[in-house]
N, CA, C and O atoms as a CHARMM CRD file, in Angstrom:
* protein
*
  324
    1    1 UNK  N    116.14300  79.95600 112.58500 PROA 1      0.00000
    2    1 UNK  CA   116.46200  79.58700 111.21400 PROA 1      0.00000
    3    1 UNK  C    117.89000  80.01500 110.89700 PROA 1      0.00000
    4    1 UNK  O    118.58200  80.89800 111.40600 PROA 1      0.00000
    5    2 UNK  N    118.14200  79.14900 109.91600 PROA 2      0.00000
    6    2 UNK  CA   120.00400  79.46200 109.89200 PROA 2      0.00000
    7    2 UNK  C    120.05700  80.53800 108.82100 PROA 2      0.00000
    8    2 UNK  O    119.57100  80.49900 107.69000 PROA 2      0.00000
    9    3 UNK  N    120.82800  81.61800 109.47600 PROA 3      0.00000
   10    3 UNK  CA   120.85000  82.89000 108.19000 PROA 3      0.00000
   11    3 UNK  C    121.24800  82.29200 106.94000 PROA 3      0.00000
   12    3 UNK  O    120.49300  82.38000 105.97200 PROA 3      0.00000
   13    4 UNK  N    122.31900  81.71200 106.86000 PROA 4      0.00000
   14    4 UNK  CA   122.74300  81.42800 105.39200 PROA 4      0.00000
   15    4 UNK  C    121.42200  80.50700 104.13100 PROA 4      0.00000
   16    4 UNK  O    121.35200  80.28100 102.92300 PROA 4      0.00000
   17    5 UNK  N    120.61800  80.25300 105.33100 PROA 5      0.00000
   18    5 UNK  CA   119.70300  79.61900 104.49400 PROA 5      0.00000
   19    5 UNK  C    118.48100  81.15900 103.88300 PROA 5      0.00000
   20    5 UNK  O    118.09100  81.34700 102.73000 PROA 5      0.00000
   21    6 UNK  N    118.22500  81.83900 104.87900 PROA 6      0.00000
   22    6 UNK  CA   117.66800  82.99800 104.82200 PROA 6      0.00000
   23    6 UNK  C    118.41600  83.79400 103.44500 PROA 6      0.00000
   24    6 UNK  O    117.59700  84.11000 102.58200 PROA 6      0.00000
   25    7 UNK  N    119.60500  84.08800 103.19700 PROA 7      0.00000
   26    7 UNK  CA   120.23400  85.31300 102.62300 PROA 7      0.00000
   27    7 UNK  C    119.74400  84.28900 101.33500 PROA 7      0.00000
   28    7 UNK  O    119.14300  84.95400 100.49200 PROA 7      0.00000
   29    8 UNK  N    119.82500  83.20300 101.06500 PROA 8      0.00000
   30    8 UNK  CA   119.53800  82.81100  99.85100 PROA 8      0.00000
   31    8 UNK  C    118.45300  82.96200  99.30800 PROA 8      0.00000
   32    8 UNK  O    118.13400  82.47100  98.22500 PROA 8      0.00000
   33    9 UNK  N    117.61500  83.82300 100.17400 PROA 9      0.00000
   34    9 UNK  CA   116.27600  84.09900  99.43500 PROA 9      0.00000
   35    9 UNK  C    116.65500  85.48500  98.79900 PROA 9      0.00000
   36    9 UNK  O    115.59300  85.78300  98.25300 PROA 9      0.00000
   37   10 UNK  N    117.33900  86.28600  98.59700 PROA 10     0.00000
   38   10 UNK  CA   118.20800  87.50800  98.68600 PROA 10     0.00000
   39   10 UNK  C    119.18300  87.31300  97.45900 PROA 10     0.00000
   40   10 UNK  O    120.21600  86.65300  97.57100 PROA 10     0.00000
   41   11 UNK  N    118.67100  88.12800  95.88500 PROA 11     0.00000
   42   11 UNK  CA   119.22200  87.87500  95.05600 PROA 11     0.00000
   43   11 UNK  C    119.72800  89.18300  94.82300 PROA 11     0.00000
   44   11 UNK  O    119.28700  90.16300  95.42400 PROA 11     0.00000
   45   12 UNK  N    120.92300  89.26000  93.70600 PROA 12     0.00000
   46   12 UNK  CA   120.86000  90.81700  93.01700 PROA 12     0.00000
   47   12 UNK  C    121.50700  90.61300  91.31400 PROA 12     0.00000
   48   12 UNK  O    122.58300  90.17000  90.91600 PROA 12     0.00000
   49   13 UNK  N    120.36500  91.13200  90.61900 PROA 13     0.00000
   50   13 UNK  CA   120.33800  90.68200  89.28800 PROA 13     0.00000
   51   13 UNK  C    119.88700  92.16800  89.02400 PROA 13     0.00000
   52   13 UNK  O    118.95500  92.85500  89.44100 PROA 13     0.00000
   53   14 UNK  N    121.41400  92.47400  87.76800 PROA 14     0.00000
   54   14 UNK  CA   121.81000  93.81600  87.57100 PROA 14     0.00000
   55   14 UNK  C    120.39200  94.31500  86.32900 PROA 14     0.00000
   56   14 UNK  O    120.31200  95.53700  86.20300 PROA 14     0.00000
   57   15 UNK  N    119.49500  93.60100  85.59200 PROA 15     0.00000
   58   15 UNK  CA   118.34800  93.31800  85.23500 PROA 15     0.00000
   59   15 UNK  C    117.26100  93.61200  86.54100 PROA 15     0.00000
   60   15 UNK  O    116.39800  92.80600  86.19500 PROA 15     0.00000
   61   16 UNK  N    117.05700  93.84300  87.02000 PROA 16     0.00000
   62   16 UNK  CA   115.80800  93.89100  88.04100 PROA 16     0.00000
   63   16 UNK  C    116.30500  95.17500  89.07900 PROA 16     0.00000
   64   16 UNK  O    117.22700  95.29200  89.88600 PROA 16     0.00000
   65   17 UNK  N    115.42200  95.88600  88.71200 PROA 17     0.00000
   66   17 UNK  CA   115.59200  97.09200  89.66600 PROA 17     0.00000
   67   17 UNK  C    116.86400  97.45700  90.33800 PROA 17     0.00000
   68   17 UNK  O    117.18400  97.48000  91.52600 PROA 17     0.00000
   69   18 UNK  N    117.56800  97.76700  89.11700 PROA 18     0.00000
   70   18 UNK  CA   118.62600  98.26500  88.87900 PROA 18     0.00000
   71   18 UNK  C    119.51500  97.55900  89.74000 PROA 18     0.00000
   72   18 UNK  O    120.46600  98.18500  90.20900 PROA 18     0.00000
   73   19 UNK  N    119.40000  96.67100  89.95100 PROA 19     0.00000
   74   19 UNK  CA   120.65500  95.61600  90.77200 PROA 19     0.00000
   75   19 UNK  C    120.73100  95.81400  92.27800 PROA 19     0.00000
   76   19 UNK  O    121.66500  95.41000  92.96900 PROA 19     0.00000
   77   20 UNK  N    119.72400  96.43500  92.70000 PROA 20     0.00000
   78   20 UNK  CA   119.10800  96.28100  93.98100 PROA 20     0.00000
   79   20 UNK  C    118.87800  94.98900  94.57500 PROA 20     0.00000
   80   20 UNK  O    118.14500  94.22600  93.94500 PROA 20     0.00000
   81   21 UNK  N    119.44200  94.53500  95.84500 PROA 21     0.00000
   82   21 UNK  CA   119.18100  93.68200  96.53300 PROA 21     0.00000
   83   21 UNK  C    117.47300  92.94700  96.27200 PROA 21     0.00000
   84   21 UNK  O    116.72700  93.92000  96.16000 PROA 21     0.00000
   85   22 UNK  N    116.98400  92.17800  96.19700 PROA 22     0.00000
   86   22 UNK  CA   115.73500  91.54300  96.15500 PROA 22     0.00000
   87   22 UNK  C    115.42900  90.33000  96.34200 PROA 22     0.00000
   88   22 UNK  O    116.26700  89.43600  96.22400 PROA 22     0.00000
   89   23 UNK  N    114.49300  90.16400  96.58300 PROA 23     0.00000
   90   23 UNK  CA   113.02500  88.79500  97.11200 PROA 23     0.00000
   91   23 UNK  C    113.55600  87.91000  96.15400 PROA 23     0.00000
   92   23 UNK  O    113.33100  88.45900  95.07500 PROA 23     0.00000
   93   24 UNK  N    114.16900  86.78400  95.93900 PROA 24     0.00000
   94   24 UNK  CA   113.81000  85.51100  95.35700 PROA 24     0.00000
   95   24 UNK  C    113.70000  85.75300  93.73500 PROA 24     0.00000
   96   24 UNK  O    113.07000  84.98500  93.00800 PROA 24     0.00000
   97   25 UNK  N    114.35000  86.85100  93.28800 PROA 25     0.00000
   98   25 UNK  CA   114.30800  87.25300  91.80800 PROA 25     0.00000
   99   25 UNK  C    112.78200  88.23100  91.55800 PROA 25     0.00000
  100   25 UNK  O    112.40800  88.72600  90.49500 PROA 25     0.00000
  101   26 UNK  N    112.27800  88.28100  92.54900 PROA 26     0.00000
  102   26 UNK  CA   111.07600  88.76200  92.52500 PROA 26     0.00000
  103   26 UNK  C    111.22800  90.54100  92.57800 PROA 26     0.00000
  104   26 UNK  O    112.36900  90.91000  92.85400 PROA 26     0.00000
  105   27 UNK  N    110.50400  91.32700  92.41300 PROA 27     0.00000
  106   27 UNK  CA   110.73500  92.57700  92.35600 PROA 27     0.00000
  107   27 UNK  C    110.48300  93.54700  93.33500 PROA 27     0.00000
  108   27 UNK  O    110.33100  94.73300  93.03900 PROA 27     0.00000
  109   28 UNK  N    110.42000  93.04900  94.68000 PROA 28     0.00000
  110   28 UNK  CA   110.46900  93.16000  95.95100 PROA 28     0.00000
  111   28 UNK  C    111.82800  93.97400  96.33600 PROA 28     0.00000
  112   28 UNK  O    112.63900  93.05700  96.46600 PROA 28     0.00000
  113   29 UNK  N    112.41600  95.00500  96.55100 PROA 29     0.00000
  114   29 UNK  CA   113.52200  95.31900  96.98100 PROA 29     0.00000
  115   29 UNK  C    113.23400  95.39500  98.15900 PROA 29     0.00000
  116   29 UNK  O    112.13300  95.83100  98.49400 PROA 29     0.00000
  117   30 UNK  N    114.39900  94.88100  99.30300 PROA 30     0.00000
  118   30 UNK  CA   114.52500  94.59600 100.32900 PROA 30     0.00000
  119   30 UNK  C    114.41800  96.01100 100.65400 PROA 30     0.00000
  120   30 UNK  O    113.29300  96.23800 101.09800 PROA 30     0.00000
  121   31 UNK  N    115.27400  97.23200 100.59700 PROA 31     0.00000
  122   31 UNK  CA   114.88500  98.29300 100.67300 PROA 31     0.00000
  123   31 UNK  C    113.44700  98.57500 101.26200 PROA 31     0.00000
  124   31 UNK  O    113.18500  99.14100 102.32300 PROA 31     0.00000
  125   32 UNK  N    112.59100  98.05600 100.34400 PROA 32     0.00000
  126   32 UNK  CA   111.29200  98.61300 100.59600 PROA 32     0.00000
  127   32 UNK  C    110.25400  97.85200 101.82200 PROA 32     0.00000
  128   32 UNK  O    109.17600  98.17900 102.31700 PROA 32     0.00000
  129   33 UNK  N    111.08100  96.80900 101.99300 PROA 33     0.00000
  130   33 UNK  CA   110.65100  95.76600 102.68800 PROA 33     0.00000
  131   33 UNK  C    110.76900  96.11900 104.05700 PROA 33     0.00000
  132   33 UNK  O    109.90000  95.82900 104.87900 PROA 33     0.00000
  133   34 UNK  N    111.85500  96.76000 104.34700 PROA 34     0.00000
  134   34 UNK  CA   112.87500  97.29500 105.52400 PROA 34     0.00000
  135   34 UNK  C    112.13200  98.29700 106.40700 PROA 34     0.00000
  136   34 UNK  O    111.87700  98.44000 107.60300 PROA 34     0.00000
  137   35 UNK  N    111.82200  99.16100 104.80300 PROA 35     0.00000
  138   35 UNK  CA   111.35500 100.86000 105.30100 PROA 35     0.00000
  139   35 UNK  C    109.83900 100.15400 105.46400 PROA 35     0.00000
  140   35 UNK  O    109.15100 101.14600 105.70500 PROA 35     0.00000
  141   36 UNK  N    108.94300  99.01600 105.46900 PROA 36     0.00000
  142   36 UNK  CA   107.88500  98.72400 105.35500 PROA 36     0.00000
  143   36 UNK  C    107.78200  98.64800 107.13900 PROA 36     0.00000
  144   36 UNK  O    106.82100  98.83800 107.88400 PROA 36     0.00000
  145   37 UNK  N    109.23700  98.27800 107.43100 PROA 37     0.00000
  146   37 UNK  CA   109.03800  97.69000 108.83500 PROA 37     0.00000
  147   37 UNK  C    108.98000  98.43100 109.81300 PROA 37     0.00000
  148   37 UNK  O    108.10300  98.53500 110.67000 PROA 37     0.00000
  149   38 UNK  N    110.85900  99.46600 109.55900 PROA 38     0.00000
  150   38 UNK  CA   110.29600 100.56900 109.92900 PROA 38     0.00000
  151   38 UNK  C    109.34900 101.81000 110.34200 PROA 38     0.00000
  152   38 UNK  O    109.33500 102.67900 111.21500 PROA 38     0.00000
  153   39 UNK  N    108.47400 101.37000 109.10600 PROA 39     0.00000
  154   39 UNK  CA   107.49500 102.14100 109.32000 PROA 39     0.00000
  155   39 UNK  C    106.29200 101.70600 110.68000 PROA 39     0.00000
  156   39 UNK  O    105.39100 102.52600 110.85200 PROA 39     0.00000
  157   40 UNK  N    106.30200 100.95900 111.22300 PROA 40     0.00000
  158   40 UNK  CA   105.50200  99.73700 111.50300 PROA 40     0.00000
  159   40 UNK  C    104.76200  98.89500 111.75500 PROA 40     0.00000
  160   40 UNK  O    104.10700  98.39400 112.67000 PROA 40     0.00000
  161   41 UNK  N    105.09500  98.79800 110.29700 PROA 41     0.00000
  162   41 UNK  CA   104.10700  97.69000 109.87600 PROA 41     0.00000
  163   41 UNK  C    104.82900  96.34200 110.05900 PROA 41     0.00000
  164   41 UNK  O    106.05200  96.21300 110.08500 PROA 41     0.00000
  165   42 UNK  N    103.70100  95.11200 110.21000 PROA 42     0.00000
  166   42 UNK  CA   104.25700  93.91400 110.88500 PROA 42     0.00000
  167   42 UNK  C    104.66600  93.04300 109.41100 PROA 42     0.00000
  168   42 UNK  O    104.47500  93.30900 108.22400 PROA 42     0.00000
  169   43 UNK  N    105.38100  91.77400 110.18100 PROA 43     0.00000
  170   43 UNK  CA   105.37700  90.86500 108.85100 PROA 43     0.00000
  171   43 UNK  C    103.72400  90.39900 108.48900 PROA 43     0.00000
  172   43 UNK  O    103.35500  90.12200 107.34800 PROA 43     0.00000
  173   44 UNK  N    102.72800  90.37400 109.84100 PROA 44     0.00000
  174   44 UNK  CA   101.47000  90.26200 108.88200 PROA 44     0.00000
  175   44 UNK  C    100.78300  91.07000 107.95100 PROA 44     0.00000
  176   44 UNK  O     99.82700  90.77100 107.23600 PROA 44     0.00000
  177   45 UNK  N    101.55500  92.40100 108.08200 PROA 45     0.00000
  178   45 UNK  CA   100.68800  93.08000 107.65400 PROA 45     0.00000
  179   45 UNK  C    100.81200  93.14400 105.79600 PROA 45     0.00000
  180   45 UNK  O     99.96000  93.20300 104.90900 PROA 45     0.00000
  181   46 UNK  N    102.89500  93.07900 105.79800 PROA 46     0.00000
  182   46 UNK  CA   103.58600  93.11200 104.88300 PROA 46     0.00000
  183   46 UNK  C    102.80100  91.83200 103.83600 PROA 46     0.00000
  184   46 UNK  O    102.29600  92.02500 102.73000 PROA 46     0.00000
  185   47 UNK  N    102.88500  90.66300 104.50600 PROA 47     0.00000
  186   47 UNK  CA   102.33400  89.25300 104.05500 PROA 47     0.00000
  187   47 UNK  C    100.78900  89.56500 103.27600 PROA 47     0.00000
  188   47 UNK  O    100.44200  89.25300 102.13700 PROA 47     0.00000
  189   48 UNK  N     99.95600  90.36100 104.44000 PROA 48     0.00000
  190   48 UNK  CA    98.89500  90.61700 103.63500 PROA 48     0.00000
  191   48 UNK  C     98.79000  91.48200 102.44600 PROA 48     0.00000
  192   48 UNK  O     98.04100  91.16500 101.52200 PROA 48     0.00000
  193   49 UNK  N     99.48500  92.53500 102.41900 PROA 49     0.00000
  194   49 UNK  CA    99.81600  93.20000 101.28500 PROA 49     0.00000
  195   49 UNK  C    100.04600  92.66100  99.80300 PROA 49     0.00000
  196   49 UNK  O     99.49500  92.96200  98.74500 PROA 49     0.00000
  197   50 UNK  N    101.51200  91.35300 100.24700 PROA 50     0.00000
  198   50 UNK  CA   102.24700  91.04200  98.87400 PROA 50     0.00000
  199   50 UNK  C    101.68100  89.72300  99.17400 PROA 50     0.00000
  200   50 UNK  O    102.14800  89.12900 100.14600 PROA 50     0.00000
  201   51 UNK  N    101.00900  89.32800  98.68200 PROA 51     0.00000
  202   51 UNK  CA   101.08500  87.72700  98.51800 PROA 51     0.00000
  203   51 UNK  C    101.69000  86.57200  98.19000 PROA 51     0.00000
  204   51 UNK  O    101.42300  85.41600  98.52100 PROA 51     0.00000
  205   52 UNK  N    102.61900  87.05900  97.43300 PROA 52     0.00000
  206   52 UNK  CA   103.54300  86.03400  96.82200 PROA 52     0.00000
  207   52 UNK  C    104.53400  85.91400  97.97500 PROA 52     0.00000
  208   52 UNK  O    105.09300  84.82400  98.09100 PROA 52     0.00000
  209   53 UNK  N    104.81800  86.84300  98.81000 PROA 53     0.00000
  210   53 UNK  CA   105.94500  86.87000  99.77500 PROA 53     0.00000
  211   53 UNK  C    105.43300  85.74100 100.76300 PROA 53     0.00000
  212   53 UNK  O    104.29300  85.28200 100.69000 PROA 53     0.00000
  213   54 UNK  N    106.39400  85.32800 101.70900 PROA 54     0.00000
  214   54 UNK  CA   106.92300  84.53500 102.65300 PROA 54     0.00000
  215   54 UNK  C    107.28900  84.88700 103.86800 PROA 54     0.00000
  216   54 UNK  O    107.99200  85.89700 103.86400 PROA 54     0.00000
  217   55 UNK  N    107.01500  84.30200 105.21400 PROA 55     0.00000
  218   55 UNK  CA   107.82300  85.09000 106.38800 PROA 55     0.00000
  219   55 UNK  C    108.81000  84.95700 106.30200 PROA 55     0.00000
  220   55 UNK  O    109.33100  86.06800 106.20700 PROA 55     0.00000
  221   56 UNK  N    109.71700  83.98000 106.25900 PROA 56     0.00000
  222   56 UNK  CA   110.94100  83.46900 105.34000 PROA 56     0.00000
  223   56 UNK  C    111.32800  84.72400 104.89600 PROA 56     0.00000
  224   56 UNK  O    112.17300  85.38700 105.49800 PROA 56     0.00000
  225   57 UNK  N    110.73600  85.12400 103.82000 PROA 57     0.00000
  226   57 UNK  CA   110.92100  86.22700 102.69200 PROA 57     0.00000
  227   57 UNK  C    111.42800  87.64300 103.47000 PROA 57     0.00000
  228   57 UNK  O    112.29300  88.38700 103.00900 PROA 57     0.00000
  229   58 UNK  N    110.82200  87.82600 104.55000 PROA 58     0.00000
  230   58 UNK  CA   110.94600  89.12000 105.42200 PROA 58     0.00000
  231   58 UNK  C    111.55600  88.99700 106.67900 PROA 58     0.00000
  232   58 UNK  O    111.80700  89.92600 107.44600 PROA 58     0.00000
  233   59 UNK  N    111.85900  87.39600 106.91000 PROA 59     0.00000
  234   59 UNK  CA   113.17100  87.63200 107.87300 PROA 59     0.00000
  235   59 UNK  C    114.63400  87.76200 106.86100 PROA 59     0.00000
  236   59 UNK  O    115.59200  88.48800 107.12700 PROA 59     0.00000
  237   60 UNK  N    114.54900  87.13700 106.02500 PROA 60     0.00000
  238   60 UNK  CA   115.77400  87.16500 105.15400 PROA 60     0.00000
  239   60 UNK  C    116.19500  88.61800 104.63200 PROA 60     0.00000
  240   60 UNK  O    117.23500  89.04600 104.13300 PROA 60     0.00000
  241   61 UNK  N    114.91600  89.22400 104.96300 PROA 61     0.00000
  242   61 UNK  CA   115.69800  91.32500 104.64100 PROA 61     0.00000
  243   61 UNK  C    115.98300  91.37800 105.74600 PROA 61     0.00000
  244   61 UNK  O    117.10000  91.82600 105.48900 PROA 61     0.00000
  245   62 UNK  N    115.98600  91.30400 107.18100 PROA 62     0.00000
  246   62 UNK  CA   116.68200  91.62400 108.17400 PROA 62     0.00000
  247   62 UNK  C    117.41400  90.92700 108.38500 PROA 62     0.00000
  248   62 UNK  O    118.25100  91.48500 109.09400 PROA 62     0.00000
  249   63 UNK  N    117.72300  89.74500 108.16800 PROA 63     0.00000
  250   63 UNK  CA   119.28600  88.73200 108.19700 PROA 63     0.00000
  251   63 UNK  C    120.61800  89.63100 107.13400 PROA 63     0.00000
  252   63 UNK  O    121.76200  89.88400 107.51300 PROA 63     0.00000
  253   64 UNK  N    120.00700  89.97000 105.75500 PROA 64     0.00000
  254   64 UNK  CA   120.22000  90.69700 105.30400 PROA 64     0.00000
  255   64 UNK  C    120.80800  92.07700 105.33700 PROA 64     0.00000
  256   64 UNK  O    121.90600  92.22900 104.80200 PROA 64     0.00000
  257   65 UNK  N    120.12000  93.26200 105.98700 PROA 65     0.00000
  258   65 UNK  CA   120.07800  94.16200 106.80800 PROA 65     0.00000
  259   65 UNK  C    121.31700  94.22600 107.84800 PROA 65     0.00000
  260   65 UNK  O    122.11200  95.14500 108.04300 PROA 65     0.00000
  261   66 UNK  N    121.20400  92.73600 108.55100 PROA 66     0.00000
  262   66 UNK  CA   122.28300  92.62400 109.64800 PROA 66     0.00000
  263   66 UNK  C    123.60000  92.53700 109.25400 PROA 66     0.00000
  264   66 UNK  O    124.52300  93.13900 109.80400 PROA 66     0.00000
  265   67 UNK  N    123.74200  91.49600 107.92400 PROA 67     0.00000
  266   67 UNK  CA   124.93600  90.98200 107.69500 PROA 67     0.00000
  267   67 UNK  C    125.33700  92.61300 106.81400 PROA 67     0.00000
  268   67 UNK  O    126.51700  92.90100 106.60900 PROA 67     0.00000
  269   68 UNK  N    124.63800  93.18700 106.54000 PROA 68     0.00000
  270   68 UNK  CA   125.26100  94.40200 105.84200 PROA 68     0.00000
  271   68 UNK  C    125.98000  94.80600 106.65200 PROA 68     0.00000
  272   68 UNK  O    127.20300  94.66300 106.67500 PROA 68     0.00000
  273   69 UNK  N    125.02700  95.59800 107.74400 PROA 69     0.00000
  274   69 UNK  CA   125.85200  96.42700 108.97500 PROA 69     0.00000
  275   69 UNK  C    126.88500  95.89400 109.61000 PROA 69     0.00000
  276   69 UNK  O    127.72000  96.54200 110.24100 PROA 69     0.00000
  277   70 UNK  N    126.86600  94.54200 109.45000 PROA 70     0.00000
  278   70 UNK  CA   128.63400  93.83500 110.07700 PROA 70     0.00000
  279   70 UNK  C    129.80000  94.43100 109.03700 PROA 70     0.00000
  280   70 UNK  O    130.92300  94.68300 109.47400 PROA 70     0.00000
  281   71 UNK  N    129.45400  94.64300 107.60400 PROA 71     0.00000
  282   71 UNK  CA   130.36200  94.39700 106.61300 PROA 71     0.00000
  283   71 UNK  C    130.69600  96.13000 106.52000 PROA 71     0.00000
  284   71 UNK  O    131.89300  96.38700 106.38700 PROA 71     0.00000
  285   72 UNK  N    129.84800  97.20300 106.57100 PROA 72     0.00000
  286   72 UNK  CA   130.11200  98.65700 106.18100 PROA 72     0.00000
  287   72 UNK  C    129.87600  99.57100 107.24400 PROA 72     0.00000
  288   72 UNK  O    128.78400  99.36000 107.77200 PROA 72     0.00000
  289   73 UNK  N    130.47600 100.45200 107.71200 PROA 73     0.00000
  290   73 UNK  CA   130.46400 101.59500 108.23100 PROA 73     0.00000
  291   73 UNK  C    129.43900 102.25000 108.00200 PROA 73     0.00000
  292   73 UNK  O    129.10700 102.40300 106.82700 PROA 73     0.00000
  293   74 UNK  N    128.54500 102.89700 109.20300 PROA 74     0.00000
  294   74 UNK  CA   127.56000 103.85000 108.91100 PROA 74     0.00000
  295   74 UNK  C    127.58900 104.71700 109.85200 PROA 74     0.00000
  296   74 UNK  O    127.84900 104.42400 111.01900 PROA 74     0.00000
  297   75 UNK  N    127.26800 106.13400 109.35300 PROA 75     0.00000
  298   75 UNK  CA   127.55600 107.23800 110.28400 PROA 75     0.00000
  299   75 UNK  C    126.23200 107.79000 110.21000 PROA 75     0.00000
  300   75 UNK  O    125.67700 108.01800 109.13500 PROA 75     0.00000
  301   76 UNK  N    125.53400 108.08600 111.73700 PROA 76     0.00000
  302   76 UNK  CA   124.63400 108.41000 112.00600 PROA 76     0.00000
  303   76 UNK  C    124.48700 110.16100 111.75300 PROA 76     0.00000
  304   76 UNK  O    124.56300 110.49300 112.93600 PROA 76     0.00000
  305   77 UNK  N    124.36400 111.17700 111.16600 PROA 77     0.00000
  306   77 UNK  CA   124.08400 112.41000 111.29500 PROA 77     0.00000
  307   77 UNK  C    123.31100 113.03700 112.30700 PROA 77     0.00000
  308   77 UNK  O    122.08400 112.97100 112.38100 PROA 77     0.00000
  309   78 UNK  N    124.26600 113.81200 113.29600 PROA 78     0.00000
  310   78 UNK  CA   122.83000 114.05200 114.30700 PROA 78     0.00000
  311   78 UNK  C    121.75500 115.39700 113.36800 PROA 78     0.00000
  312   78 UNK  O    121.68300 115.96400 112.27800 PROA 78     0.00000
  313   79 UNK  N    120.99100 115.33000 114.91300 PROA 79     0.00000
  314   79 UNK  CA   119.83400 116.27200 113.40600 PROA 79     0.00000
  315   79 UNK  C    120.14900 117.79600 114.62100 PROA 79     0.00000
  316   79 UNK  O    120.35800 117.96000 115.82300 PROA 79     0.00000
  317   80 UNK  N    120.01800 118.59100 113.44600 PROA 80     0.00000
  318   80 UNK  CA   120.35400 119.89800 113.73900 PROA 80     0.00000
  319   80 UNK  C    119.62000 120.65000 115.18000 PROA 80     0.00000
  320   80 UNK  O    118.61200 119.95600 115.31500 PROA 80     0.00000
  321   81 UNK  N    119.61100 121.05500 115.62100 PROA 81     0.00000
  322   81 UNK  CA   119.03800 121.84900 116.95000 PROA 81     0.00000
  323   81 UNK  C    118.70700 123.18000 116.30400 PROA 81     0.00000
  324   81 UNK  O    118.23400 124.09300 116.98100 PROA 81     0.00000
């Protein structure tokens, strides 16, 4: 699927959870979507959870996700010994 079609599911409306990245105007922050995956849990599992969502819906947080990490610097912290 072509990302640019994906990110358009990917709104940010300074009204909706505090202008957090989100689902289709929906109140889904990608954030949570991410750490859902992380955690891991699948897109079926996510799907069964939210209903209104889309697989669509949860590749577009990791198209998302990706095009971030092209655009900003992130520094990994190692963890203490």
């Amino acid at each position: 699927m072509d990302f640019s079609l994906l990110l358009r599911r990917i709104t940010i409306d300074p009204a909706i959870c505090h202008g957090k990245p989100i689902i289709r105007g929906l109140r889904y922050p990608v954030e949570s979507i991410l750490e859902y995956l992380a955690a891991g849990d699948t897109i079926e599992d996510i799907l069964a959870e939210f209903s209104d969502l889309e697989s669509e819906d949860i590749l577009a947080c990791l198209a998302f996700a990706a095009q971030a990490i092209k655009t900003k610097s992130v520094y990994v912290y190692p963890i203490a010994a």
